[in-house]
C-alpha positions in Angstrom: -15.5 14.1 9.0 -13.3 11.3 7.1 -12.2 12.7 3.6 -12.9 10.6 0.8 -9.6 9.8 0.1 -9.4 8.6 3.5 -12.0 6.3 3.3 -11.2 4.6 0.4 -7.6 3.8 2.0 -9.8 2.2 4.9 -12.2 -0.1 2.9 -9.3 -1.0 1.3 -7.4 -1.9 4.0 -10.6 -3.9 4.9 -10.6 -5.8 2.0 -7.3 -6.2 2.1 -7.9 -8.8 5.0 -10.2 -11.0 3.3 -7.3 -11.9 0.8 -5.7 -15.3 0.8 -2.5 -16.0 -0.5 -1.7 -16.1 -4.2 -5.0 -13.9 -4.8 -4.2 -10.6 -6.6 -5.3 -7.1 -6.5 -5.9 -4.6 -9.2 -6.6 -1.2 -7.6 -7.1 1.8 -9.0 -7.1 5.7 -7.2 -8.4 8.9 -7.4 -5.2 10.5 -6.5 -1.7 10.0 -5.6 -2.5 10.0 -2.0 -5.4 7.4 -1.7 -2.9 5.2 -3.9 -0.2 5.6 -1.5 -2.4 5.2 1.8 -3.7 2.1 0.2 -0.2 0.7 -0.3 1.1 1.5 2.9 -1.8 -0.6 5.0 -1.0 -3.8 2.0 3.1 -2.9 2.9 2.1 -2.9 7.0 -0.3 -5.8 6.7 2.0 -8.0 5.0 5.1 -6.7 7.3 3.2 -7.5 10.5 2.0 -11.3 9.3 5.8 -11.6 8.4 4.9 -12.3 4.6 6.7 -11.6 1.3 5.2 -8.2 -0.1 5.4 -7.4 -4.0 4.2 -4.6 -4.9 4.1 -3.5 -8.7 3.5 -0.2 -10.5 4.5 1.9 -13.5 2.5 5.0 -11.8 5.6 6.0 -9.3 8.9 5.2 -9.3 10.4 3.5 -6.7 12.2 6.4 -4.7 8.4 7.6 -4.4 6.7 4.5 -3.0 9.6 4.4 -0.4 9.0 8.2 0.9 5.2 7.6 0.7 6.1 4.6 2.9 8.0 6.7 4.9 5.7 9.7 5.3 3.1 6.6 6.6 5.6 5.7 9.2 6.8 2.7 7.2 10.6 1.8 6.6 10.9 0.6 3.8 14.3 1.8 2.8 16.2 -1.8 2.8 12.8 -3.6 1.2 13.2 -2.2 -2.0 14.4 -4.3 -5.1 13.9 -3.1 -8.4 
């Protein structure tokens, strides 16, 4: 069984792929982890179609996006500009 947290990552991811660029996305989460699976499918779509990836919150500082990132099996250690 998929947990619900889970799930909303993937239908996220899924709409994710609709998107066109310059469209925007306001998300918001149940909990730190469904934000952070969310963001690492937008950071590993985006990475894999080779385009420019901004990604803007107030909810986690930096350091904590990149070892969400991280924990997702994304590197995003030299991607960061704050």
């Amino acid at each position: 069984m998929i947990s619900t947290d889970r799930y909303h990552a993937a239908m996220g991811s899924l709409a994710l792929a609709g998107l066109e660029p310059g469209d925007h996305v306001c998300w918001t989460f149940n909990s730190e982890r469904s934000r952070l699976d969310a963001t690492a499918g937008f950071v590993r779509s985006g990475i894999r179609a080779e385009h420019k990836i901004v990604y803007c919150t107030a909810a986690l500082p930096p350091a904590a996006v990149i070892a969400g990132l991280s924990e997702r099996g994304i590197d995003a250690s030299g991607m960061a500009r704050i």
